[in-house]
Biopython code that builds the backbone (N, CA, C, O; Angstrom):
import numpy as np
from Bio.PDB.StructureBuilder import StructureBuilder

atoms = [
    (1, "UNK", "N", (33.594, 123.988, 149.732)),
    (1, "UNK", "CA", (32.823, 124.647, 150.756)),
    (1, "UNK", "C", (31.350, 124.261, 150.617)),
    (1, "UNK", "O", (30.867, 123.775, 149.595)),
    (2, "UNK", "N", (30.645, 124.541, 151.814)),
    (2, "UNK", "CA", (29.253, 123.649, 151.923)),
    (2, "UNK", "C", (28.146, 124.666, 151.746)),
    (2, "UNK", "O", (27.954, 125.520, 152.612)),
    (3, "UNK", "N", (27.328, 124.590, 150.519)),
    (3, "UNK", "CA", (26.440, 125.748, 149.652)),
    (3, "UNK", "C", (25.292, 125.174, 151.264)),
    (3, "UNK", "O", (24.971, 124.002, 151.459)),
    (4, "UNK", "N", (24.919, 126.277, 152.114)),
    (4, "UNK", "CA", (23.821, 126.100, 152.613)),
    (4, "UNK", "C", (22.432, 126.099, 152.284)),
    (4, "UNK", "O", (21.509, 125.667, 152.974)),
    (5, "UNK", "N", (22.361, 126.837, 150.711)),
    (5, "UNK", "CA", (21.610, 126.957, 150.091)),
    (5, "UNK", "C", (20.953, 126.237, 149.458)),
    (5, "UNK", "O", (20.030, 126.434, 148.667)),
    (6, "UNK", "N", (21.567, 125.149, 149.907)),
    (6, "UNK", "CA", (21.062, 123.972, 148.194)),
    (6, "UNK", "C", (20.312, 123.089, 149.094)),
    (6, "UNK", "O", (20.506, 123.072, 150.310)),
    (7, "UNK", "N", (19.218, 122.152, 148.319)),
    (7, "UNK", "CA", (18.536, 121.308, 149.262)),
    (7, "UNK", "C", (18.798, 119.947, 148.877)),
    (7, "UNK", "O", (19.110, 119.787, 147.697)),
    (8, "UNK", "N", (18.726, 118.713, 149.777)),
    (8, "UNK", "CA", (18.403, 117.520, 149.576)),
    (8, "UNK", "C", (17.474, 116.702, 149.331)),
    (8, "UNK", "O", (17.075, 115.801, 150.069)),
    (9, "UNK", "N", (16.823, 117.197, 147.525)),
    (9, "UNK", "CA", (15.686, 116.209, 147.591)),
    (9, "UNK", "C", (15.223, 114.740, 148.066)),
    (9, "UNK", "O", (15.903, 113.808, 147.635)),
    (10, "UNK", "N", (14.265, 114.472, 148.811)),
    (10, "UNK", "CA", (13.764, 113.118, 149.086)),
    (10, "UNK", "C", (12.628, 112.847, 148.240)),
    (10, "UNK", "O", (11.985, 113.514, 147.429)),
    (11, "UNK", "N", (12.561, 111.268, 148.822)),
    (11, "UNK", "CA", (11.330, 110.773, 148.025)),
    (11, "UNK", "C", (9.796, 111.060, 148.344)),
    (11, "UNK", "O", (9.792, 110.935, 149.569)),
    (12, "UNK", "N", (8.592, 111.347, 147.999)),
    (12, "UNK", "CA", (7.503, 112.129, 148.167)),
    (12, "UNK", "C", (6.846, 111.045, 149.465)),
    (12, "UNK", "O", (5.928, 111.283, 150.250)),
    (13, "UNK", "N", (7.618, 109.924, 149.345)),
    (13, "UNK", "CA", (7.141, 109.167, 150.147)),
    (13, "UNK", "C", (6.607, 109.429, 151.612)),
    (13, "UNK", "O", (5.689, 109.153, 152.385)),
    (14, "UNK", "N", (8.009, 110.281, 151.460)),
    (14, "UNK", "CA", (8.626, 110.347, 153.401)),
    (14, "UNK", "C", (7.326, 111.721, 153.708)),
    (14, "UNK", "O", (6.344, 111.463, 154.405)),
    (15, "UNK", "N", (7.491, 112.903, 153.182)),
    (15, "UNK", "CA", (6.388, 113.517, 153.673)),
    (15, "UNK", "C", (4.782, 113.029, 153.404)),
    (15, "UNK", "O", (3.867, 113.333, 154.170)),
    (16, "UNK", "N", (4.669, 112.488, 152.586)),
    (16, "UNK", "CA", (3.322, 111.447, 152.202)),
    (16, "UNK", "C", (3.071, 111.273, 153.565)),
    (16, "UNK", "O", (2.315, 112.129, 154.026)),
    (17, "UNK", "N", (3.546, 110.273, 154.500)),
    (17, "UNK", "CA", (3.529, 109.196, 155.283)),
    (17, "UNK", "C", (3.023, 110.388, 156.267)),
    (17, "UNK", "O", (1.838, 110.339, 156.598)),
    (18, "UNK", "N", (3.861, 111.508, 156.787)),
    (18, "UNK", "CA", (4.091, 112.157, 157.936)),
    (18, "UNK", "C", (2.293, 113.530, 157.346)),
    (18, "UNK", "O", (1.479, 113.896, 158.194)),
    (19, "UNK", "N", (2.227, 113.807, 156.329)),
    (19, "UNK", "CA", (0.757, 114.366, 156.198)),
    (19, "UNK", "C", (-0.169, 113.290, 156.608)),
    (19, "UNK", "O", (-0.774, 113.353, 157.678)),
    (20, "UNK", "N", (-0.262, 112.557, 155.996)),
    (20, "UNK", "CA", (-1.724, 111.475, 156.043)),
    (20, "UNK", "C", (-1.467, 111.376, 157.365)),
    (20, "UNK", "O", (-2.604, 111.194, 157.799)),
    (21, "UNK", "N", (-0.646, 111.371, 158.431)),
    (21, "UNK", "CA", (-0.772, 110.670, 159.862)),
    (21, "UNK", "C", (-1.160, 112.576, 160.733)),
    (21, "UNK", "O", (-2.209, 112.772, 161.345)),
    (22, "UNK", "N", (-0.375, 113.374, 160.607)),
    (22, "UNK", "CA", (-0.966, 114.559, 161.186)),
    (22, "UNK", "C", (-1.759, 115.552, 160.230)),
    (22, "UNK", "O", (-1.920, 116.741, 160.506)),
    (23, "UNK", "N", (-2.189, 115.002, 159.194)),
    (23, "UNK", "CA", (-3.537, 116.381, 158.935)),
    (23, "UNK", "C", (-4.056, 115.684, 158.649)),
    (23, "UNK", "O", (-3.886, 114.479, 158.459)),
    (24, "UNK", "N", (-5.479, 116.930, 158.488)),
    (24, "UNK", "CA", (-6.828, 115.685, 157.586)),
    (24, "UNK", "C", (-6.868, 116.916, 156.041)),
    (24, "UNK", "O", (-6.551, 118.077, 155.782)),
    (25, "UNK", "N", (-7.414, 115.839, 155.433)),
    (25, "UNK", "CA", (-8.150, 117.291, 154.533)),
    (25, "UNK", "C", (-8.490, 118.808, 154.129)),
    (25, "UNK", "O", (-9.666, 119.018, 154.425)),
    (26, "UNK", "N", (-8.021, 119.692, 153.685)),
    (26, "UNK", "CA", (-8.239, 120.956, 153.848)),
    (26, "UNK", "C", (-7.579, 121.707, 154.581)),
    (26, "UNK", "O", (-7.781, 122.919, 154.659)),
    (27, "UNK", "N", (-6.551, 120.972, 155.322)),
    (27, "UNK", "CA", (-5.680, 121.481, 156.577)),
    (27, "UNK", "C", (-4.507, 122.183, 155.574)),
    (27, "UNK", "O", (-4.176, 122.031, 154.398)),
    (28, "UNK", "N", (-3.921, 123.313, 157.067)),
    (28, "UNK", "CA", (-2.492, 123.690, 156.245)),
    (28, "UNK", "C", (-1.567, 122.855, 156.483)),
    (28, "UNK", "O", (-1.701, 122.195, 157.513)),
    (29, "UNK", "N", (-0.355, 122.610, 155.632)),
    (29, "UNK", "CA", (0.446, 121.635, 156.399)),
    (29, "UNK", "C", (1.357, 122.847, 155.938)),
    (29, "UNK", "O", (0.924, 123.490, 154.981)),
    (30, "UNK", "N", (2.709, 123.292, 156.560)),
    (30, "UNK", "CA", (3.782, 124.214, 156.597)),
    (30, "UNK", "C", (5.051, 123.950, 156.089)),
    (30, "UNK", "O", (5.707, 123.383, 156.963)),
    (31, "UNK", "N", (5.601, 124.086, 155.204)),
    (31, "UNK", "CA", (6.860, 123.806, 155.631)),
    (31, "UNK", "C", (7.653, 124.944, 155.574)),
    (31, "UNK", "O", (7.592, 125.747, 154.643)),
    (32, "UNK", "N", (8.607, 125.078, 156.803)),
    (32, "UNK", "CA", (9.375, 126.209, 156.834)),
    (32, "UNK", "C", (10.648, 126.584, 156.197)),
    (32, "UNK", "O", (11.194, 127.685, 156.278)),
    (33, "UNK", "N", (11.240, 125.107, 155.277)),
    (33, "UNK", "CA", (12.539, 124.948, 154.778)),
    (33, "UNK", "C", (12.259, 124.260, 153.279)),
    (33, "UNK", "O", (12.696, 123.227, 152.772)),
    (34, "UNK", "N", (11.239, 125.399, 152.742)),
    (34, "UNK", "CA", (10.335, 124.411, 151.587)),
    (34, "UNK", "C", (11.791, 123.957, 150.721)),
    (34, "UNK", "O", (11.679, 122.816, 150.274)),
    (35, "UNK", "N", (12.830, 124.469, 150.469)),
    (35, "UNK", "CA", (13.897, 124.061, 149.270)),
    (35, "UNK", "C", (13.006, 123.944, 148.156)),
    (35, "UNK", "O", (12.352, 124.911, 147.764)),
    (36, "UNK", "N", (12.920, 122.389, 147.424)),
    (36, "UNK", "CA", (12.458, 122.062, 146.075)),
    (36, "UNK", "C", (11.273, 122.187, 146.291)),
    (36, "UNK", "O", (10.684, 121.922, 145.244)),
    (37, "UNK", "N", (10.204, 122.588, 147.501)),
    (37, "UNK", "CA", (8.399, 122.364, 147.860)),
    (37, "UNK", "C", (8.301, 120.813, 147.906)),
    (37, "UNK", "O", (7.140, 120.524, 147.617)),
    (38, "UNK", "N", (8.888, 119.917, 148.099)),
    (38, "UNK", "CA", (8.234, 118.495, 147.792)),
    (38, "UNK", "C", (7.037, 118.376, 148.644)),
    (38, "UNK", "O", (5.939, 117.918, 148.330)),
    (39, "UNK", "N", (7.517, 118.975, 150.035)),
    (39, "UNK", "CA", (6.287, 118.740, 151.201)),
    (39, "UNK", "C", (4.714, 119.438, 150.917)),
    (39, "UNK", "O", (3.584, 118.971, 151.060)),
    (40, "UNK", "N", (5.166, 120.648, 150.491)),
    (40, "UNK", "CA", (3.700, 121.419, 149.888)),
    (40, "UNK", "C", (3.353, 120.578, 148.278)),
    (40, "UNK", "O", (2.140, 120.371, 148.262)),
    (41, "UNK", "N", (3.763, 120.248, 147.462)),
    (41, "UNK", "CA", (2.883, 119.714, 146.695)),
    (41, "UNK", "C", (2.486, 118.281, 146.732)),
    (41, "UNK", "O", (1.685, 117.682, 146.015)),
    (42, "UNK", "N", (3.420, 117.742, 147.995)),
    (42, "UNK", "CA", (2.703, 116.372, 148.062)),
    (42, "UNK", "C", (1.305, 117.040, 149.099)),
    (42, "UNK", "O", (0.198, 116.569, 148.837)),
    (43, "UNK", "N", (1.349, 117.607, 149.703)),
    (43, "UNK", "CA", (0.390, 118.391, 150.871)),
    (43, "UNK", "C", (-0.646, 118.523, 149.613)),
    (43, "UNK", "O", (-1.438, 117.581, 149.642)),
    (44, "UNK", "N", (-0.870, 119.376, 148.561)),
    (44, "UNK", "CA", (-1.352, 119.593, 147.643)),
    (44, "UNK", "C", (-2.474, 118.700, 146.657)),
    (44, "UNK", "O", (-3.663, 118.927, 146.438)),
    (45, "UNK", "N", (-1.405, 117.382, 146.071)),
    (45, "UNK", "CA", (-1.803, 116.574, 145.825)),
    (45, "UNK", "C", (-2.489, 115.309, 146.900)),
    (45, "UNK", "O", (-2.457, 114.116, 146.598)),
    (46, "UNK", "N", (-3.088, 115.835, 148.163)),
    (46, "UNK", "CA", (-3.441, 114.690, 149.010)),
    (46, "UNK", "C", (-4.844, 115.612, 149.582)),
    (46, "UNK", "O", (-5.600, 115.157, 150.440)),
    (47, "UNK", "N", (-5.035, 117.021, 148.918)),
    (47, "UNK", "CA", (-5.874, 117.729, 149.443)),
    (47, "UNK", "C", (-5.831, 118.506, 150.330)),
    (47, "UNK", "O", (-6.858, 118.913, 150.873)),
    (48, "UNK", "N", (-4.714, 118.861, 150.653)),
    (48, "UNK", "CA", (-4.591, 119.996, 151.776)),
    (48, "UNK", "C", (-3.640, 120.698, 151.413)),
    (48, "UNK", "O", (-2.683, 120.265, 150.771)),
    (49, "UNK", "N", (-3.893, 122.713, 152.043)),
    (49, "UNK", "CA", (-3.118, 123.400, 151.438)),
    (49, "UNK", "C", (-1.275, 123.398, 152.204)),
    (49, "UNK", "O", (-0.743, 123.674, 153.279)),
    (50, "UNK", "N", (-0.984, 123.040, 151.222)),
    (50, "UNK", "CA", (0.665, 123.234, 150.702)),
    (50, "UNK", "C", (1.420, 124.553, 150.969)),
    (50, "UNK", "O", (1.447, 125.351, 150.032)),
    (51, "UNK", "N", (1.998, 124.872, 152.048)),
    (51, "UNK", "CA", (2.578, 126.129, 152.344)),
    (51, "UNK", "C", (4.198, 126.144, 152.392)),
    (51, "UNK", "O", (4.823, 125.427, 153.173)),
    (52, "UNK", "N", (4.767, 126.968, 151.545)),
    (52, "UNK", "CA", (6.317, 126.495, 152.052)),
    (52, "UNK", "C", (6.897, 127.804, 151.885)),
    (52, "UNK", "O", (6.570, 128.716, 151.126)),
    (53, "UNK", "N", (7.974, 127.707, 152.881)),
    (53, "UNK", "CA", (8.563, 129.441, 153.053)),
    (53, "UNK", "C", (10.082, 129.131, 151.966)),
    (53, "UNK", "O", (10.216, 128.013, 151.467)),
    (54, "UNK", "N", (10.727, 129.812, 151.807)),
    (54, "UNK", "CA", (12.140, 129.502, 150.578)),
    (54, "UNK", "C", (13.077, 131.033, 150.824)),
    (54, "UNK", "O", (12.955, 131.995, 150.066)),
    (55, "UNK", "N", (13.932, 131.015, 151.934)),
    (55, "UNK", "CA", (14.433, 132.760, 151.739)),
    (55, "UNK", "C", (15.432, 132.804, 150.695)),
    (55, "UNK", "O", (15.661, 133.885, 150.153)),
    (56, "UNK", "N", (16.119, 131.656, 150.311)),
    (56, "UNK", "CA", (16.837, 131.848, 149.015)),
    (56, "UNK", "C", (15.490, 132.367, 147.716)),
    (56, "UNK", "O", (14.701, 131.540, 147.259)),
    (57, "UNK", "N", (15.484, 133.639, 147.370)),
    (57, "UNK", "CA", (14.683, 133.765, 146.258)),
    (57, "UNK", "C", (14.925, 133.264, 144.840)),
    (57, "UNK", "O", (14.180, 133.131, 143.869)),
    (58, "UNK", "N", (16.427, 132.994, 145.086)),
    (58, "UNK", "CA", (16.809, 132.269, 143.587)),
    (58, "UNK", "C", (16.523, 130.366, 143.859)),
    (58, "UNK", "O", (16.226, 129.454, 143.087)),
    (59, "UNK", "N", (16.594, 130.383, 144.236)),
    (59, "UNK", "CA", (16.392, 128.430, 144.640)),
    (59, "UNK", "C", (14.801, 128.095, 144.827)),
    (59, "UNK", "O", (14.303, 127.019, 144.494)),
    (60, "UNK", "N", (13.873, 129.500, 145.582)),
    (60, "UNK", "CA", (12.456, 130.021, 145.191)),
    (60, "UNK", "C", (12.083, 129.679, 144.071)),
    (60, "UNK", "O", (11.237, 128.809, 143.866)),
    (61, "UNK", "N", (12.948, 130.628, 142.810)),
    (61, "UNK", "CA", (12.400, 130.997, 141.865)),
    (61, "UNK", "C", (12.396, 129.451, 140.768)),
    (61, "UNK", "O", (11.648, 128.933, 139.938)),
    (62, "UNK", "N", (13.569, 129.214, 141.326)),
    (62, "UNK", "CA", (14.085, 127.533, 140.445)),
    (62, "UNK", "C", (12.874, 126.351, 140.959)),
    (62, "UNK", "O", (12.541, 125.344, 140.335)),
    (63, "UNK", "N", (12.373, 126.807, 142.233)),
    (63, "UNK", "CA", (11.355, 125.016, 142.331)),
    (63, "UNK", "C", (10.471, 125.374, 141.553)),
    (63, "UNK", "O", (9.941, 124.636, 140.722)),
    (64, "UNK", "N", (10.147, 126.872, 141.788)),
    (64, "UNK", "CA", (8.502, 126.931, 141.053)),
    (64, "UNK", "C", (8.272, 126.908, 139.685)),
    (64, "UNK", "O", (7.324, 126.645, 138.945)),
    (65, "UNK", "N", (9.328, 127.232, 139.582)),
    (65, "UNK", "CA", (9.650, 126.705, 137.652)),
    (65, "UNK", "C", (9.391, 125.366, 137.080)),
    (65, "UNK", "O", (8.763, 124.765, 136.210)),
    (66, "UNK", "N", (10.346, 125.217, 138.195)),
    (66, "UNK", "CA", (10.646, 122.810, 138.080)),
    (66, "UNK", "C", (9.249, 122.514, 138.301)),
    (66, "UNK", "O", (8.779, 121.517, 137.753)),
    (67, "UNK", "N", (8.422, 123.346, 139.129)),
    (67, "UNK", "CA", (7.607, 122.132, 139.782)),
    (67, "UNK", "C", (6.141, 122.209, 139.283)),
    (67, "UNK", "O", (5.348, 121.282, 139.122)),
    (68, "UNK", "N", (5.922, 123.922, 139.017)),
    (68, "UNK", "CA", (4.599, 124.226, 138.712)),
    (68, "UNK", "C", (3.776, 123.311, 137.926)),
    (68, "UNK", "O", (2.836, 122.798, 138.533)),
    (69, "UNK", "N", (3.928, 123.020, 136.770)),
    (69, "UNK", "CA", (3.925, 122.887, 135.584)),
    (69, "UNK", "C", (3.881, 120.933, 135.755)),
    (69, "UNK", "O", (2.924, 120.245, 135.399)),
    (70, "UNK", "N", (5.134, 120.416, 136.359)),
    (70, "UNK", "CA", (4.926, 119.314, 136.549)),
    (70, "UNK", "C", (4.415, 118.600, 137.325)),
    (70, "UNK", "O", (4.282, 117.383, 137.200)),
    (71, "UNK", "N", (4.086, 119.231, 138.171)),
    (71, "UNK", "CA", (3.781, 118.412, 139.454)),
    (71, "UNK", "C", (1.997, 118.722, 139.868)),
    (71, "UNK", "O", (1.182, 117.866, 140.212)),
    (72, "UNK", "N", (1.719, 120.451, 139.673)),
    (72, "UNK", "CA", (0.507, 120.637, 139.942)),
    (72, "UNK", "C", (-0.375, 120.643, 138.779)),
    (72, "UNK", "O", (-1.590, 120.773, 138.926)),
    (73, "UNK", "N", (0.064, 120.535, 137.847)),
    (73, "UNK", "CA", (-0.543, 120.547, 136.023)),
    (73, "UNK", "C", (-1.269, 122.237, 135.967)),
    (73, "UNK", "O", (-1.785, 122.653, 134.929)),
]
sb = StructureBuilder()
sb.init_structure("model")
sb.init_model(0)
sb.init_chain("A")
sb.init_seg("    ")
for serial, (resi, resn, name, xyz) in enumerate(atoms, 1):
    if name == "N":
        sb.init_residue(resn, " ", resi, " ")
    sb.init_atom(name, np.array(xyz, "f"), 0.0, 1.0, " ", f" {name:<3s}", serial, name[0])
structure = sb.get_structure()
């Protein structure tokens, strides 16, 4: 059976490409299906704030674990 819950990480590439072309700097960029956050901390790491919604609170609680630490230092 198909966990709706779970996400398909991609490469930082793909949202890279799609920030640098619609925001500038300092902007929010959104994402509404944050899963792992890739989109908010690449948003993050390019200078603009990183927003991502997650209603699974357990799959929530698992990126920010994975990611805090590695990704934003």
């Amino acid at each position: 059976m198909l966990d709706i819950h779970k996400t398909a990480p991609f490469p930082e590439d793909i949202p890279e490409m799609a920030i640098k072309f619609f925001s500038y700097p300092n902007e929010i960029v959104l994402d509404p299906f944050a899963g792992s956050f890739t989109t908010a901390i690449v948003a993050h790491n390019l200078g603009r704030i990183g927003v991502g919604i997650e209603l699974n609170k357990d799959r929530f609680r698992e990126a920010i674990l994975k990611n805090i630490n590695s990704k934003l230092g």
